[in-house]
N, C-alpha and C positions, 0 to 999 in steps of 0.2 A: 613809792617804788614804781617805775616806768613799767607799763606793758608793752611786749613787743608782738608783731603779729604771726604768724605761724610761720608766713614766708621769707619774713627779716628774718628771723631765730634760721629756717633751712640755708638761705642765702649765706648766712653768716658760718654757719658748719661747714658748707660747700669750701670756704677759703680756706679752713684748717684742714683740709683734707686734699690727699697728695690730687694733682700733680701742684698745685697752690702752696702746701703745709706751711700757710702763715701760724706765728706764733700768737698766743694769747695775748700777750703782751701788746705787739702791733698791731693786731684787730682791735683791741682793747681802746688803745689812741684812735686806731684809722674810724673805727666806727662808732665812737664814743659810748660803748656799751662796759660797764664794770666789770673787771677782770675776774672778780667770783662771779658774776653772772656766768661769763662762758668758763669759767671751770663748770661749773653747772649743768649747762646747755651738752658741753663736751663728754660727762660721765653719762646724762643720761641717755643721750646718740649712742653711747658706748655697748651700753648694757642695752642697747636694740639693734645692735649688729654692724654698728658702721664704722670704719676704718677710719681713726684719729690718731695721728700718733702724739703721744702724751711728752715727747722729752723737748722737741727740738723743731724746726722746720728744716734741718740738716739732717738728709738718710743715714748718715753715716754714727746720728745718734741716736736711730730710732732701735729698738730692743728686738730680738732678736721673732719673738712673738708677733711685735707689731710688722715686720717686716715680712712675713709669713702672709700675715692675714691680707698685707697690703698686694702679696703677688696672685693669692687666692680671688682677689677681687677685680684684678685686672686681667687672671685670665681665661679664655674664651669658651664660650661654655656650648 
């Protein structure tokens, strides 16, 4: 099983996350990392507070919750 470094694993959250919202799928290929890897990577970013949205890299699929959190986080504080 490959180890990744702390920075590659952030690096790699940072794409799935808006304004980026690549899909697991195409990280998956782009960065040659296993797709249950970042399912992985993605629940536990999740459960420490950071905005991923789980359906799509299309807002228009993201849930109603995710789209919430995502305006809370962009706005200005």
């Amino acid at each position: 099983m490959p180890h990744y470094s702390p920075e590659r694993k952030e690096a790699t959250l940072q794409k799935m996350a808006p304004p980026h919202s690549r899909t697991v799928a195409k990280l998956a290929n782009q960065e040659g990392i296993s797709t249950a890897t970042l399912y992985n990577w993605r629940k536990s970013a999740r459960k420490r507070g950071a905005v991923l949205p789980s359906n799509s890299a299309s807002p228009d699929k993201w849930s109603s919750e995710e789209k919430f959190r995502i305006v809370l986080e962009a706005a200005p504080r």
